[in-house]
C-alpha positions, 0 to 999 in steps of 0.5 A: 500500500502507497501511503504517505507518512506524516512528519509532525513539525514544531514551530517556536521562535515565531514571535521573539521579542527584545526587551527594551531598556526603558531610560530614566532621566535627571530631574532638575528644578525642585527647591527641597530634598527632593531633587537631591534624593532623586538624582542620587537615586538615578545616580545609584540605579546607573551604578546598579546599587539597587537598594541604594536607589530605592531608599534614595527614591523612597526619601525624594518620595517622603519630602515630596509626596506628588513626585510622579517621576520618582514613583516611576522609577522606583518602579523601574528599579523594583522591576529590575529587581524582579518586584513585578507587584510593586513596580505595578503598584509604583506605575499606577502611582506615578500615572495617579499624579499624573494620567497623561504619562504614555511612558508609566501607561507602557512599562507598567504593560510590560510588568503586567505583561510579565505577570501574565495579566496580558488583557490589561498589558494591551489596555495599557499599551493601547493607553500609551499610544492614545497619548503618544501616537508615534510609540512604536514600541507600544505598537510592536509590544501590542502586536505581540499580544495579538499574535499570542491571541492568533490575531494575526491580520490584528498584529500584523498592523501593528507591526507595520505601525511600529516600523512605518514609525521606526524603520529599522526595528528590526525585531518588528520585521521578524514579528511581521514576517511571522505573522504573514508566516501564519497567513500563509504568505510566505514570500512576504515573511522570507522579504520580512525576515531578510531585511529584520536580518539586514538590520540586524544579523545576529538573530538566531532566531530570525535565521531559524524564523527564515528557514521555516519560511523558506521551506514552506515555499518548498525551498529545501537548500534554502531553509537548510542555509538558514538554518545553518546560520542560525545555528552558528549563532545558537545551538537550540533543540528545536532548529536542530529539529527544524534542520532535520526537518527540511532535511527530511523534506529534501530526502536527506533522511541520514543527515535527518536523523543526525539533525534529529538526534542532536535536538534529542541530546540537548533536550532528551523528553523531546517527544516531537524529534523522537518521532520524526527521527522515527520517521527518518527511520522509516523512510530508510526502511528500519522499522524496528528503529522506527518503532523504538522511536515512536515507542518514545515519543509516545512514553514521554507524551501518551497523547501525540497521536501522530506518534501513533499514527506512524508507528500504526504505519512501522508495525504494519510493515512488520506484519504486524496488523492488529497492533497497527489497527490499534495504534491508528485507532488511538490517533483517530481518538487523539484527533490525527483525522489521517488515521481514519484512511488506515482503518479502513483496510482494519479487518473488523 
């Protein structure tokens, strides 16, 4: 029977973000302690004396309660110091005195972003642009939240956005290209890509990003390149499966295999590259291999129901029937809608 296997892929990567550096800045003017407190507060901030900063601002903050730019960056430090709840708590202080401050409305949406709060991140970003429209960070962040929510057409305009305002933002053309990635407009993502990566080439993941690209308009070589590239950046997991992938894609099933087991050593319960070095196996007519690969995948994660769908495949050919029938079953079960055509030669 001329069946044809299925290779789960994973996609990660699709929307990688740097973190930016929100800057403070020396305040001058105030008639009292204030002013002292605060600038030395910057002052340690810069110097990383982080305990330092916050007693500093705590005083600026004691001789002058309604001083906005105080609460907000004690926020900063304590953001930096990884106290998320009270860096919120400070940005909704600082925006209290003063609501028209777009920078506390955008970094207090990266502190609820980090705590999960992702509806009210987007609420403030949104904010943030309200009142500074130009804010091409707060677009591209906001993008991010659409993109997370599979709002790809919503993300993709922010993204334009962020770089209509700022041309060189390189890692809104990588967002942009994984968002028209998901609209299955790939040409537009592998132009995206490349210019994210004109601007900035040191991006492993965009190389990756790239590469994935490039292999769903069936050019093989080309994801293949990319993805070397990536990994001379970064050795990670999933583009040692990505690699194999394409590799497979190619017909190169011995160099797939490589690709695949590299992904395993370096993250041993990744179920996904168990299978599809199954498959490479498969193809290279070592069913017993196969099975002990999709034997694997399926311990580490009892319900991918592709590992069941090809090992019903391997098991066949190994004249096993009975248990290929039940495997393919079990995929149907899992939601593999593939395994559907198999059972049909099951004897009932």
């Amino acid at each position: 029977m001329n069946k044809s296997l299925l290779l789960a892929l994973l996609l990660l990567n699709l929307c990688s973000r740097a973190q930016d550096t929100v800057k403070v800045s020396t305040l001058a003017g105030l008639d009292n302690n204030a002013e002292k407190f605060y600038n030395s507060g910057i002052s340690k901030f810069a110097s990383k004396d982080y305990n330092g900063a916050i007693a500093d601002f705590n005083q600026a903050i004691a001789a002058n309660p309604n001083f906005e730019k105080s609460y907000y960056n004690r926020g900063i430090v304590k953001f930096d110091m990884n106290d998320i709840p009270g860096a919120i708590s400070d940005y909704t202080q600082a925006i209290t005195i003063n609501d028209s401050c777009s920078i506390c409305y955008f970094s207090r949406a990266q502190a609820q972003y980090a705590t999960g709060e992702k509806s009210a991140a987007a609420g403030d970003y949104s904010k943030a642009i309200q009142l500074t429209p130009n804010y091409a960070q707060a677009y591209y962040y906001r993008g991010g939240i659409l993109f997370e929510r599979q709002e790809y057409k919503s993300a993709l305009e922010d993204f334009d956005l962020a770089i209509k305002i700022k041309p060189d933002y390189a890692y809104a053309y990588n967002d942009r290209g994984s968002s028209k990635r998901q609209l299955e407009d790939y040409t537009g993502a592998v132009a995206d890509y490349k210019k994210a990566l004109e601007l900035k080439s040191d991006m492993s993941f965009t190389h990756n990003n790239l590469g994935s690209a490039l292999r769903k308009k069936g050019d093989f070589k080309g994801a293949i390149a990319a993805y070397d590239a990536s990994l001379k950046l970064k050795e990670t997991y999933v583009t040692f499966n990505n690699r194999g992938s394409a590799r497979y894609d190619a017909g190169d099933y011995k160099g797939a295999i490589e690709d695949f087991s590299k992904a395993i050593k370096l993250k041993p319960d990744y179920f996904i590259a168990f299978n599809n070095r199954g498959a490479a196996k498969f193809k290279l007519n070592d069913n017993t291999g196969a099975i002990q690969d999709y034997d694997k995948a399926i311990q580490i994660n009892s319900n991918y129901g592709y590992a069941y769908l090809n090992r019903g495949m391997a098991k066949e050919l190994t004249r096993d029937q009975w248990g290929a029938c039940k495997d393919w079953e079990q995929s149907v079960t899992l939601g593999v809608d593939a395994g559907k055509n198999f059972l049909k030669d099951c004897k009932k």
